[in-house]
DONULUM-777799 format. One record per residue (C-alpha): residue in one letter; residue number from 1; chain; x, y, z. Coordinates in steps of 0.5 Angstrom, whole numbers, padded with zeros to 4 digits. Example, Ala and Ser with C-alpha at 12.3 -4.5 7.8 and 13.67 -1.06 7.14 Angstrom:
REM DONULUM-777799
   type   seq   mol      px      py      pz
      a     1     A    0025   -0009    0016
      s     2     A    0027   -0002    0014
//
This chain:
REM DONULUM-777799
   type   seq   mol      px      py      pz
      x     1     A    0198    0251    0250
      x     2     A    0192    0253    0244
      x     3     A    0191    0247    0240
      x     4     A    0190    0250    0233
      x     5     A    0186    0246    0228
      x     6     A    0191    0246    0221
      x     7     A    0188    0242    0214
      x     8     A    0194    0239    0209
      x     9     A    0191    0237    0203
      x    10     A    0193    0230    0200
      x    11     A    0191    0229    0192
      x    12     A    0194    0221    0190
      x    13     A    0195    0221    0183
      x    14     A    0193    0214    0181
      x    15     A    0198    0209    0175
      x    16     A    0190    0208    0171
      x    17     A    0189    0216    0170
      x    18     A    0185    0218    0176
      x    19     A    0185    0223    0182
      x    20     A    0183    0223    0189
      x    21     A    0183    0228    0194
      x    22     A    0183    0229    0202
      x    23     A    0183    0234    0207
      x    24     A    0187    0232    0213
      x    25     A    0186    0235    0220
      x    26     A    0193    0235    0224
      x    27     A    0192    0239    0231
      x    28     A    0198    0244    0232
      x    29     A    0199    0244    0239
      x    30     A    0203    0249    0241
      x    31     A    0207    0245    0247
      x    32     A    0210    0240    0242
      x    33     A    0211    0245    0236
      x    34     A    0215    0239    0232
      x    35     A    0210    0234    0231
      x    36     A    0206    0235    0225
      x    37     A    0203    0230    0219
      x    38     A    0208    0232    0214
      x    39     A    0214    0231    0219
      x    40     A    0211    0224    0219
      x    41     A    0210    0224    0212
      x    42     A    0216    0220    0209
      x    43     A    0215    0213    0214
      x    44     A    0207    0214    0213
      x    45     A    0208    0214    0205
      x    46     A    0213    0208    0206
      x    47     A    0207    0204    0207
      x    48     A    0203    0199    0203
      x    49     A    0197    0202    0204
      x    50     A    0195    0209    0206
      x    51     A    0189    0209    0210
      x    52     A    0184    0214    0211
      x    53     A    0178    0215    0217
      x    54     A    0172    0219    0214
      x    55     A    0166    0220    0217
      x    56     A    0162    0216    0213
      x    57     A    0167    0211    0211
      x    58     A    0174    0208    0211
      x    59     A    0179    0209    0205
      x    60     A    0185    0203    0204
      x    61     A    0189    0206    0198
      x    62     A    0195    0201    0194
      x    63     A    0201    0205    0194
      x    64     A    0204    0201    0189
      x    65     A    0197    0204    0184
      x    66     A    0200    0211    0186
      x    67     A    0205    0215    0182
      x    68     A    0205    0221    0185
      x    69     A    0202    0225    0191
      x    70     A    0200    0232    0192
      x    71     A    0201    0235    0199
      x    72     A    0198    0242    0200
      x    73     A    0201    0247    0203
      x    74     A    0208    0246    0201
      x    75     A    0212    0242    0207
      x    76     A    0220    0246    0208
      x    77     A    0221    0242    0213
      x    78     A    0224    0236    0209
      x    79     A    0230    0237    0207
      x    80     A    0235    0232    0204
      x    81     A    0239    0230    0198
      x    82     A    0233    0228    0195
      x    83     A    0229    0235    0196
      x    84     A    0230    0240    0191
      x    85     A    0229    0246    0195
      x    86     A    0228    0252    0190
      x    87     A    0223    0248    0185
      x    88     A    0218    0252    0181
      x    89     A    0212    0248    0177
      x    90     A    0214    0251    0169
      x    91     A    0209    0246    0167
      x    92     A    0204    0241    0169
      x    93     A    0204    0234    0169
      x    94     A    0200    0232    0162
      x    95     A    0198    0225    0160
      x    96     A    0198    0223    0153
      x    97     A    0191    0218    0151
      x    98     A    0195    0215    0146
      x    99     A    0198    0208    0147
      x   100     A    0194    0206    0154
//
């Protein structure tokens, strides 16, 4: 019956250039090891607006401005014909400056 406190790290990348980073709590507890915020990824990142609760304020991020989003640590658990299990980074994401 421990609860354990776990952090994820969310990272949104925005379609204008800019990043934000979040460290979100989840509590592990023990009796329901199934539950946790990366198995409700998917239906959460499903919705128009992210909202996230800080101590000093709250954060109402725009889906439709993001392009791509960072979860650390990595989540094996999803699974499915869009997941590329046995994916390695060769390189990083760059952006060129020309055009925009």
């Amino acid at each position: 019956m421990a609860i354990e406190d776990s952090f994820v790290q969310l990272t949104f990348y925005y379609l204008d250039g800019r990043t934000e980073s979040f460290s979100i709590a989840e509590n592990l507890d023990s009796t329901e090891p199934n539950w946790s915020i990366r198995q409700d990824l998917r239906h959460r990142l499903k919705q128009p607006w992210c909202i996230l609760h800080l101590p000093e304020e709250t954060v109402f991020i725009n889906m439709a401005n993001i392009y791509k989003i960072e979860l650390k640590p990595s989540v094996p658990q999803l699974q499915g014909e869009e997941v590329f299990s046995q994916a390695e980074r060769l390189t990083p994401l760059t952006r060129s400056n020309t055009g925009l």
